[in-house]
C-alpha positions in Angstrom: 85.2 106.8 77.3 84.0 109.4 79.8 86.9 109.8 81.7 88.5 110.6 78.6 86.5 113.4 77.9 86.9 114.3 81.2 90.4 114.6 81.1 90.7 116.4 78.0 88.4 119.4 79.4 90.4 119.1 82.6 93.7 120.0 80.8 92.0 122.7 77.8 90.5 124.4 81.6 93.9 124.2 82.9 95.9 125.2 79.7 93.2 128.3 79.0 93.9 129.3 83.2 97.9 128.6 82.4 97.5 131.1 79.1 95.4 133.4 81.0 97.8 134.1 84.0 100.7 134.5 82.1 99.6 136.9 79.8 98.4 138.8 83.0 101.2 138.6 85.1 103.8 140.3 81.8 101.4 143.1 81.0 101.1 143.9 85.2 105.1 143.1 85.6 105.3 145.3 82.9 102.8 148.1 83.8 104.8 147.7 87.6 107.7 148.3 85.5 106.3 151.3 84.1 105.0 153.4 86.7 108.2 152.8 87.9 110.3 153.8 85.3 108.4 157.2 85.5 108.2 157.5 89.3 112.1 157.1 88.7 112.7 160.2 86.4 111.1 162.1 89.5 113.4 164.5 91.7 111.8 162.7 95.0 112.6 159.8 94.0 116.3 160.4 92.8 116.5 162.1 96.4 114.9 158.8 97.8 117.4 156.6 96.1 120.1 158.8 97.4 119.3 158.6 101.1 119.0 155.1 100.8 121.6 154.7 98.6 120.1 152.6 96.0 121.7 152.3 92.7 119.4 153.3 89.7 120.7 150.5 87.5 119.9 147.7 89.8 116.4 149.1 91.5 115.2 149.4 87.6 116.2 145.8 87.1 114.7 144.4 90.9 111.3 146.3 90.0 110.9 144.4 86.4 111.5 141.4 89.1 109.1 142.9 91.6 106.5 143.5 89.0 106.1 140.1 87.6 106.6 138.4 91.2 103.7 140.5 92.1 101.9 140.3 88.9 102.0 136.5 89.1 100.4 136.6 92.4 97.7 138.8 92.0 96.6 137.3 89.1 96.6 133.9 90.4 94.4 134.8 93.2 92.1 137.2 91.0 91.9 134.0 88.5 91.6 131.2 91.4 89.1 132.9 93.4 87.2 135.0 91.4 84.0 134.5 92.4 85.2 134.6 95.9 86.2 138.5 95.6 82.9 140.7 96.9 82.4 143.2 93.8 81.3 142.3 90.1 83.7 145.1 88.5 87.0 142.7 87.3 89.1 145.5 87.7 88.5 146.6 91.1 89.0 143.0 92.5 92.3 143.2 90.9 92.9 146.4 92.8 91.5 144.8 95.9 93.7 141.7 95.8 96.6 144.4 94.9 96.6 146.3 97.6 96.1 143.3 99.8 99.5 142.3 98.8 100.6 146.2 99.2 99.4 146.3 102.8 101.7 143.1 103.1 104.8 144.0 101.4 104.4 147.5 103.5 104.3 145.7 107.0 106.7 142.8 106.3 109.5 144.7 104.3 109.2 148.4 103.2 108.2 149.3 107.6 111.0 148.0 109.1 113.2 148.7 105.9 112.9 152.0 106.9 112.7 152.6 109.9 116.5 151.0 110.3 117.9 153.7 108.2 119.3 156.3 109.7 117.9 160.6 109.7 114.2 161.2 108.4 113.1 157.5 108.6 109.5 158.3 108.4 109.7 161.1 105.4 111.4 157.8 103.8 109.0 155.2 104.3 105.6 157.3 103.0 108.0 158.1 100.4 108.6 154.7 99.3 104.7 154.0 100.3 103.6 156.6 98.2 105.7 155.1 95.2 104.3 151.3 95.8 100.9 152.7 96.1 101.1 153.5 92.2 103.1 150.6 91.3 100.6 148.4 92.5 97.7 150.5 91.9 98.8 150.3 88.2 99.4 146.6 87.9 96.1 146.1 89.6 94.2 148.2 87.0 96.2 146.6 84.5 95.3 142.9 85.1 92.0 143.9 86.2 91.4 145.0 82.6 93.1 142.1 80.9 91.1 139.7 82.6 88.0 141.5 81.6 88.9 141.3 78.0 90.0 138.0 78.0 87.1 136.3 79.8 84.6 138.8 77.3 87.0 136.9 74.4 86.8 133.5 75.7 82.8 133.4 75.8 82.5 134.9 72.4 84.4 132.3 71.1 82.2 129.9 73.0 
């Protein structure tokens, strides 16, 4: 009978941490999304996309894609090792564990991204740093807060 009950927490823990990191990783996809969406209107970043030749139509649709990928993994880590992260503050853990994953997406792809391309290679790449900077600064606020509400929700309704 034990194991029963056992079980039954197991899956309403893993169900509420299933609930909890999808409804963070849309609203951080989506406030990605955002920030790029108004970075794009920019005349820096229409030159950007022009020296790089990137098509408007498809780098709207990757960064929805971008968003969410990153969204899903820094919520997962915020969620999985919460208590692991060294500040109280929710939101600046989330900011933490985001620009973790900037400093990573910077080295491994956006660095030697640009430095390939041909002209002012460097202008270019703290260009595009400067842009990911408040992509992921915004997502990382974003999911920071979420998670604040939702864990001040779950232990009212405990």
């Amino acid at each position: 009978m034990e194991t029963q009950t056992t079980d039954l927490s197991k899956k309403k823990t893993q169900h509420e941490f299933c609930k909890k990191l999808f409804k963070m990783t849309i609203v951080g996809g989506a406030a990605f999304w955002a920030t790029n969406l108004a970075i794009s209107r920019t005349s820096i970043a229409a030159e950007y996309r022009t020296a790089l030749s990137i098509s408007y139509l498809p780098m709207i649709i990757e960064s929805l894609i971008g968003g969410l990928i990153i969204g899903f993994l820094v919520s997962y880590l915020l969620l999985h090792f919460y208590e692991k992260i060294p500040t109280k503050n929710p939101i600046i853990k989330s900011v933490i564990l985001s620009f973790i994953v900037l400093i990573i997406f910077t080295i491994l792809l956006e660095g030697p991204a640009r430095f390939l391309t041909a002209g002012d290679a460097f202008r270019y790449f703290l260009i595009g740093t400067s842009f990911n900077v408040l992509r992921i600064l915004s997502l990382g606020i974003v999911i920071g807060y979420l998670y604040e509400r939702l864990s001040k929700r779950i232990s009212v309704e405990s």
